[in-house]
C-alpha positions as CSV (number, residue, x, y, z in Angstrom):
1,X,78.0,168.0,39.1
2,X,76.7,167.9,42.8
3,X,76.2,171.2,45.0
4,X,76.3,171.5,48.3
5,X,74.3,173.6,51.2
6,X,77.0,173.7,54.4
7,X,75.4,175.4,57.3
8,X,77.5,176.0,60.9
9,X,75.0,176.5,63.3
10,X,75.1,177.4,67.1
11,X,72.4,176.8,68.7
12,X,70.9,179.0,71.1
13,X,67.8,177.6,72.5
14,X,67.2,174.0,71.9
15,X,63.9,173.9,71.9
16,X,63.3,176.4,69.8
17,X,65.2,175.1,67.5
18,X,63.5,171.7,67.2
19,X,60.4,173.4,65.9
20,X,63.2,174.2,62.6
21,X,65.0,170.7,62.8
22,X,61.7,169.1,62.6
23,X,60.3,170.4,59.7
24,X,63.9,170.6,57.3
25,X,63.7,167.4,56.2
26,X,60.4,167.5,55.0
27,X,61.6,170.3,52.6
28,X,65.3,169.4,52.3
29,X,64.2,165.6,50.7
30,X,61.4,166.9,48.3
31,X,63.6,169.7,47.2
32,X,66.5,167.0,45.6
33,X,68.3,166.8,49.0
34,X,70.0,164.3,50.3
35,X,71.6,164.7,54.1
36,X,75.1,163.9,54.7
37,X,75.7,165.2,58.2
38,X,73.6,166.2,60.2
39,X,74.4,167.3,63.8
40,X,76.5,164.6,64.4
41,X,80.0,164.4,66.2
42,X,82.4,167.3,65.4
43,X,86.4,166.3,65.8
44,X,88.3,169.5,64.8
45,X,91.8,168.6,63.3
46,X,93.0,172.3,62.6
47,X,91.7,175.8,63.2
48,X,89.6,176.9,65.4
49,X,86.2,173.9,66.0
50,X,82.7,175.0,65.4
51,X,80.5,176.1,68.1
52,X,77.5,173.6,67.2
53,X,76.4,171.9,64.6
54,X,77.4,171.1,61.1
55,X,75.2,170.2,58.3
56,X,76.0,168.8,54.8
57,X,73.1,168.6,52.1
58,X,74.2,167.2,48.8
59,X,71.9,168.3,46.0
60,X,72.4,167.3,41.8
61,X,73.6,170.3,41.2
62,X,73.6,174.3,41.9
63,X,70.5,175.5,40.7
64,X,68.9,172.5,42.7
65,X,70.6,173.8,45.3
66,X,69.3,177.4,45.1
67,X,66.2,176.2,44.5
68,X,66.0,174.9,47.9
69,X,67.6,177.7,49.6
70,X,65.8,180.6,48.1
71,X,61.9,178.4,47.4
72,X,58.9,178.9,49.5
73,X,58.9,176.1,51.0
74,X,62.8,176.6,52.5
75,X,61.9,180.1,53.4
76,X,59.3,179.9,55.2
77,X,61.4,178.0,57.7
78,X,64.5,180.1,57.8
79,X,63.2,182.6,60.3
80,X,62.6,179.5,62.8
81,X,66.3,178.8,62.0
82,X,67.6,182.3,62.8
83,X,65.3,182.7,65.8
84,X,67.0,180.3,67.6
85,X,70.6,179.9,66.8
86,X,73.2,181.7,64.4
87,X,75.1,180.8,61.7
88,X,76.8,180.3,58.7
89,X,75.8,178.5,55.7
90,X,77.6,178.1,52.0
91,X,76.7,177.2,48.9
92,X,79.7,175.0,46.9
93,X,80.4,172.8,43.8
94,X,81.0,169.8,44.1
95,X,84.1,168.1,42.5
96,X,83.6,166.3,39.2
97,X,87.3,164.9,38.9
């Protein structure tokens, strides 16, 4: 059943944060990833709208998905991440109805 990484993410220096955007994908893809949103526009039907961007990763399944979040290669990136924006990110199951 698929997994998914959902990250909310406001940015706080731009450029700073390209140096993280820049390198995700190169360790999203090989880890099983596959990019579903991805910055793009936000239209907020109830509640309260995110501050910034909104990722979607769909991996195979949740220990995929942990092994992206918590492997080297993912980690050595998160402080980039952090450094320049804060957030929120989740780990769910997907639906297998």
């Amino acid at each position: 059943m698929p997994a998914y990484v959902i990250a909310e993410v406001d940015v706080k220096d731009a450029q700073a944060y390209k140096l993280y955007a820049d390198k995700a994908p190169g360790v999203t893809l090989p880890a099983g990833g596959k990019y579903l949103a991805r910055a793009g526009k936000v239209e907020c039907l109830e509640g309260t709208p995110p501050k910034s961007r909104i990722v979607v990763i769909e991996f195979p399944d949740m220990a995929a998905a942990r092994a992206f979040y918590y492997g080297r290669a993912y980690q050595e990136i998160i402080p980039l991440r952090q450094a320049a924006s804060d957030g929120r990110m989740f780990l769910v199951d997907g639906f297998a109805g």
